[in-house]
C-alpha positions in Angstrom: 0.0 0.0 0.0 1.7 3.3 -1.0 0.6 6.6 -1.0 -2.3 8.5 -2.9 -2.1 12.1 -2.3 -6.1 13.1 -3.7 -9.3 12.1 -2.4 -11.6 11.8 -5.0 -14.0 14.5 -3.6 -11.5 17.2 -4.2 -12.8 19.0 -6.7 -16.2 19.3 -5.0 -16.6 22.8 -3.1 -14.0 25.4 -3.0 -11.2 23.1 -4.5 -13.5 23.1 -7.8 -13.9 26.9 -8.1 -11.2 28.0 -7.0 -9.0 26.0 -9.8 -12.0 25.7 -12.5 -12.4 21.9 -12.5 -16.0 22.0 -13.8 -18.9 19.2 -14.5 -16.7 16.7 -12.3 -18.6 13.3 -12.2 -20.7 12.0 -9.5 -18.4 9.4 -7.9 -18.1 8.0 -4.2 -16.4 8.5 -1.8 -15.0 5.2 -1.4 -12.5 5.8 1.2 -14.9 7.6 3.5 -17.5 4.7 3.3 -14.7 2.0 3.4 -13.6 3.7 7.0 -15.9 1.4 9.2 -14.5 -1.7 7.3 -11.3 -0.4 8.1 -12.0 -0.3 12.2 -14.0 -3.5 12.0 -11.5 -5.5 10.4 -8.5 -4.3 12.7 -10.4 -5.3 15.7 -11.4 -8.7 14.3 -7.6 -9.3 13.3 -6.2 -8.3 16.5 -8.9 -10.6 18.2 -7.8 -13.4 16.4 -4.6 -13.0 17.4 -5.8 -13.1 20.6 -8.1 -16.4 20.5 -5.6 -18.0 18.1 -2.2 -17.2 18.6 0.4 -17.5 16.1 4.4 -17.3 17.6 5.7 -17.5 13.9 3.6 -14.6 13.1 4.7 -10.7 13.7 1.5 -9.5 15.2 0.9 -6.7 17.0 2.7 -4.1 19.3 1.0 -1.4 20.5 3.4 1.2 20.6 4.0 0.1 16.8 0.8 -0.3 16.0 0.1 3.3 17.3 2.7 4.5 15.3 0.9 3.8 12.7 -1.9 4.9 13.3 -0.3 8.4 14.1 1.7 8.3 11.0 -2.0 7.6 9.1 -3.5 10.6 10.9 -0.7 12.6 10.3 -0.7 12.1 6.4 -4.6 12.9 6.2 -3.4 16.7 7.7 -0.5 16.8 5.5 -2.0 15.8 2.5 -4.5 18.8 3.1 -1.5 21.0 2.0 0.0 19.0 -0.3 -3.3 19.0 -2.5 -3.4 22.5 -3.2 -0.8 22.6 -6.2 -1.7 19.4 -7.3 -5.2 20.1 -7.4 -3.6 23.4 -9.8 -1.8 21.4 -11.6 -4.2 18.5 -12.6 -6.9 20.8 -13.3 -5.1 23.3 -15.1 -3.9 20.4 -17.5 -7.4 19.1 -18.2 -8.4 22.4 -19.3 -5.6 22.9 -21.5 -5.9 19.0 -23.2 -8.6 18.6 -25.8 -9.9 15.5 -24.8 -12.3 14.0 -23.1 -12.8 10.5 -21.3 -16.6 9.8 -20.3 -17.0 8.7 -16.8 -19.4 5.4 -18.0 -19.0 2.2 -16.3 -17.0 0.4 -18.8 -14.4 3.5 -19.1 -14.1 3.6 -15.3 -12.9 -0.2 -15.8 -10.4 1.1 -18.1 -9.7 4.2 -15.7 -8.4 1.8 -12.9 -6.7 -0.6 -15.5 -4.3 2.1 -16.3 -4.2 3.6 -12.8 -3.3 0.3 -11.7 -0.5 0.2 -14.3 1.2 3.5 -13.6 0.9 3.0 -9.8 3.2 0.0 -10.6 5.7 2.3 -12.4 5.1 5.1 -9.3 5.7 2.3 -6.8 8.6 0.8 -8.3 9.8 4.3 -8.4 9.7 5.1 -5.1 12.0 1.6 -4.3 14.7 3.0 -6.9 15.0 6.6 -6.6 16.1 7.5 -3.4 14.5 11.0 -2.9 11.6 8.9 -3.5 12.6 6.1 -0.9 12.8 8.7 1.7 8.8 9.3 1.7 8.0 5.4 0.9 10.3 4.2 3.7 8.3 5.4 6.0 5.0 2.2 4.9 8.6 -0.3 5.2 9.3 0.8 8.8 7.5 -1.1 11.1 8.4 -5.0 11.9 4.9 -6.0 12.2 2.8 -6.9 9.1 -0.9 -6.5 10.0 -3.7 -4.3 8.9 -2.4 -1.3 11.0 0.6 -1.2 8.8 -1.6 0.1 5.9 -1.9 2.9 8.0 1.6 3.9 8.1 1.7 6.2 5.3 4.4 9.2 4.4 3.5 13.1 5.2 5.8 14.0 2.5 3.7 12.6 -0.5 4.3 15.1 -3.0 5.7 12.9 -5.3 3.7 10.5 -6.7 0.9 12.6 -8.9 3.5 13.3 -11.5 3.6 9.4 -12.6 -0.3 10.1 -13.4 -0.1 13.1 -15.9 -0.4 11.1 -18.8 -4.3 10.3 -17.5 -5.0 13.9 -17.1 -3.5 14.8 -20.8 -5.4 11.5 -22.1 -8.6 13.5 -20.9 -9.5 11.7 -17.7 -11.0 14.1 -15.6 -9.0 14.6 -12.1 -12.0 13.8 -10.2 -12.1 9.7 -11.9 -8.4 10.1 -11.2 -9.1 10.5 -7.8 -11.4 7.7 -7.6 -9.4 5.4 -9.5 -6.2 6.1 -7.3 -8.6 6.1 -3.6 -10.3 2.8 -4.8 -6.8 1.6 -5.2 -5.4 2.5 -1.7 -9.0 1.0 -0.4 -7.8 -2.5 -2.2 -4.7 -2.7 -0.7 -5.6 -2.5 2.5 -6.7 -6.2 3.6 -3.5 -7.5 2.0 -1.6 -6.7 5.0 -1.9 -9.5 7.2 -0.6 -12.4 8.3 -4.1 -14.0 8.9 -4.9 -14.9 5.3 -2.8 -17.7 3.3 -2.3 -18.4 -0.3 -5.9 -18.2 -2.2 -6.5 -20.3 -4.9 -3.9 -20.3 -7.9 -6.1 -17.9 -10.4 -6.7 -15.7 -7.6 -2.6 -15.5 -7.1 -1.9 -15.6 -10.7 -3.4 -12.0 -11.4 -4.3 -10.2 -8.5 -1.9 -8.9 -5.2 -2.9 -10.7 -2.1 -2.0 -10.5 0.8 0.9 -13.2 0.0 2.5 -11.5 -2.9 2.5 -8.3 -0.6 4.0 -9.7 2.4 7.2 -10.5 0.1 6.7 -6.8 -1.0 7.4 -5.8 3.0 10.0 -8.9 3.3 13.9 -7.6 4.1 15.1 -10.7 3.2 17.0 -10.2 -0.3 15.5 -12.9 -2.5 12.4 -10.7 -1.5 13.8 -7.0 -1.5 11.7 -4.4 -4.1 9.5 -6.8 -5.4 6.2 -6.9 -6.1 4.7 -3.8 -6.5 1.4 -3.8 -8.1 -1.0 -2.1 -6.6 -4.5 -4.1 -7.3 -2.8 -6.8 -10.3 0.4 -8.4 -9.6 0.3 -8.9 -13.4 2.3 -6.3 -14.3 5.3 -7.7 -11.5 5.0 -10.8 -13.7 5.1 -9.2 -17.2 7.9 -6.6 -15.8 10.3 -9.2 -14.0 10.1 -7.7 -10.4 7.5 -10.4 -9.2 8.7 -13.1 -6.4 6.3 -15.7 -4.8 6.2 -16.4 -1.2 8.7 -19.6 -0.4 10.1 -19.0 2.8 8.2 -16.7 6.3 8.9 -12.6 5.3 10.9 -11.1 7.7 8.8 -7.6 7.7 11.3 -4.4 7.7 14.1 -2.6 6.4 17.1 -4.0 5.6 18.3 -2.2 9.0 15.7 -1.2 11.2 15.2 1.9 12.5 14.7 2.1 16.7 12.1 4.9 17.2 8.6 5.3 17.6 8.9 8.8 17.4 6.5 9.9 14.4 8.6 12.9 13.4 11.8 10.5 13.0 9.8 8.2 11.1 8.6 10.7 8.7 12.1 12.0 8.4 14.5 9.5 9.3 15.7 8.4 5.5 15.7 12.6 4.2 18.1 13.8 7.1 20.2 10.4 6.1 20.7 11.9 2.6 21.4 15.6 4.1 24.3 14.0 6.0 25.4 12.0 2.6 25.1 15.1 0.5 27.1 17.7 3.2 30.2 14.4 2.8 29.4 14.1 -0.5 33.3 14.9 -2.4 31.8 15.8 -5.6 28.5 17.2 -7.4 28.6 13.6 -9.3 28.7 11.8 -5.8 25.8 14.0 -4.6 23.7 13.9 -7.4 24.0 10.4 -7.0 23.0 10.2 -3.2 19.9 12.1 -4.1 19.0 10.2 -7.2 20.3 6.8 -7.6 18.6 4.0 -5.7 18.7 3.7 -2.2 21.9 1.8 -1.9 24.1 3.4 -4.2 27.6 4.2 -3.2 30.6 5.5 -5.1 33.9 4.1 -6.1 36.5 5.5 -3.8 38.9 4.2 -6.2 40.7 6.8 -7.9 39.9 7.3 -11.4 37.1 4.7 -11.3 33.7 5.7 -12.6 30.8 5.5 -9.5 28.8 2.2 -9.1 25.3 2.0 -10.1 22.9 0.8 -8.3 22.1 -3.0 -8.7 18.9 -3.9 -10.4 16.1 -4.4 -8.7 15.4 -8.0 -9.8 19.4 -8.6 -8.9 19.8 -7.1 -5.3 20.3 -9.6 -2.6 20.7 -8.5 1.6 23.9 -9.3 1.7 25.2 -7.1 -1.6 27.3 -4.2 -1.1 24.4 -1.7 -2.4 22.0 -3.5 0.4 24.4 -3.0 2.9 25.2 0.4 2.5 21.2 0.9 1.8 20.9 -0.7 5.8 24.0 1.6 6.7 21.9 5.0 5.7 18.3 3.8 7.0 20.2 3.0 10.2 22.1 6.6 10.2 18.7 8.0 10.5 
């Protein structure tokens, strides 16, 4: 579960006349009226642990399971601001484009069939770009794996809407956009638990469940930045970054961070890059700690061009670039 920065009612009210979004279609709110699912499922999974106890299982913890709840709340405030010059943008951009999408049933189908598929190039992003890392990292923190972990989302999220632009200049309006991406985040909540095995093989083939996602929060390297498809896993299988569960996820970064503070948590992986940047010995080098993936490192050997990052399908915990990717989440 990643990050969507617009509700799909923003265009209602103020939002819509204050940035000209005009005739917006008539959708739900589907993350308002999903909200009481949300509660009643947490408390049935933390019962269950309870009356059924698993010891191979991660669990819960309250003081990380309020974390994330904290982190969740915190993102609904912050994502109040950051709407405001996406909202601009988005809108702005649909009046300037010339086309038009229809908000029918069958087009909404095709709306969240391409939503889906650039989520999967936005989430993959945010594993391989580290200025991107440092507001995902924050939904990878927490060692547990349960349905409070879908709550544990970034208050830096202004930078995922770019990776939908091509919607908005194919004529989808920002409001279907909006619903697309919040039915989306709604989906992708009751893969995170432990509580639910493998469904049956058609079920795994093309959709992410909740076993294809806990080897998206696995550490373990066989399992590292994989899997990132949002409500399909097909596009992990058609773009090689897919990995099926085989052996128990070990949930969390490849080095854990040791707080429960939500302010480290938020910020933890962006003051690790200040401190690369300021011992940075050349422009290349920082460029490169802002840019590259998350465990990119230069060549300190004179003369020698810098390392790139390893690809994602070829990483494994115990590479240099993992290590040095546990050596900065650990600095912060």
């Amino acid at each position: 579960m990643s990050h969507i920065l617009v509700g799909n009612n923003v265009y209602a009210g103020p939002f819509g006349r204050l940035y000209g979004a005009r005739m917006e279609p008539n959708l739900p709110d589907v993350v308002l009226w999903s909200i009481p699912a949300f509660v009643l499922l947490t408390v049935l999974e933390m019962v269950s642990y309870r009356l059924h106890p698993d010891d191979e299982a991660a669990g819960y913890d309250a003081k990380d399971a309020a974390t994330s709840v904290t982190m969740g709340l915190g993102s609904l405030a912050f994502d109040l601001l950051w709407k405001i010059p996406v909202v601009a943008i988005y809108a702005a951009l649909y009046e300037l484009t010339p086309l038009r999408v229809p908000v029918l049933w069958w087009t909404v189908l095709l709306m969240l069939l391409a939503q889906d598929f650039l989520y999967y190039w936005s989430h993959r992003g945010h594993h391989v770009i580290r200025i991107l890392w440092a507001c995902h990292v924050v939904h990878h923190s927490s060692r547990k794996f349960n349905l409070t972990t879908a709550l544990r989302q970034p208050w830096t999220s202004l930078t995922s809407w770019p990776f939908y632009l091509p919607l908005i200049v194919l004529g989808v309006h920002p409001a279907a956009l909006a619903f697309c991406s919040s039915a989306n985040l709604v989906y992708q909540f009751w893969v995170h638990t432990e509580r639910i095995d493998k469904l049956p093989r058609p079920f795994e083939y093309v959709l992410n469940t909740p076993s294809h996602h806990r080897v998206h929060h696995a550490s373990q390297g066989g399992y590292l930045d994989r899997n990132f498809g949002g409500i399909l896993i097909v596009w992990d299988r058609l773009f090689g970054s897919f990995a099926a569960e085989t052996e128990r996820p070990v949930f969390g970064l490849t080095k854990n961070i040791t707080t429960h503070n939500p302010f480290r948590v938020a910020t933890h992986e962006y003051a690790a890059i200040a401190r690369d940047v300021r011992a940075a010995a050349t422009w290349g080098e920082r460029a490169g700690r802002v840019f590259r993936g998350p465990g990119w490192q230069p060549s300190r050997t004179a003369g020698a061009a810098t390392t790139p990052a390893a690809p994602v399908q070829q990483r494994a915990a115990t590479s240099p670039a993992v290590q040095q990717r546990a050596a900065t989440e650990q600095a912060g």
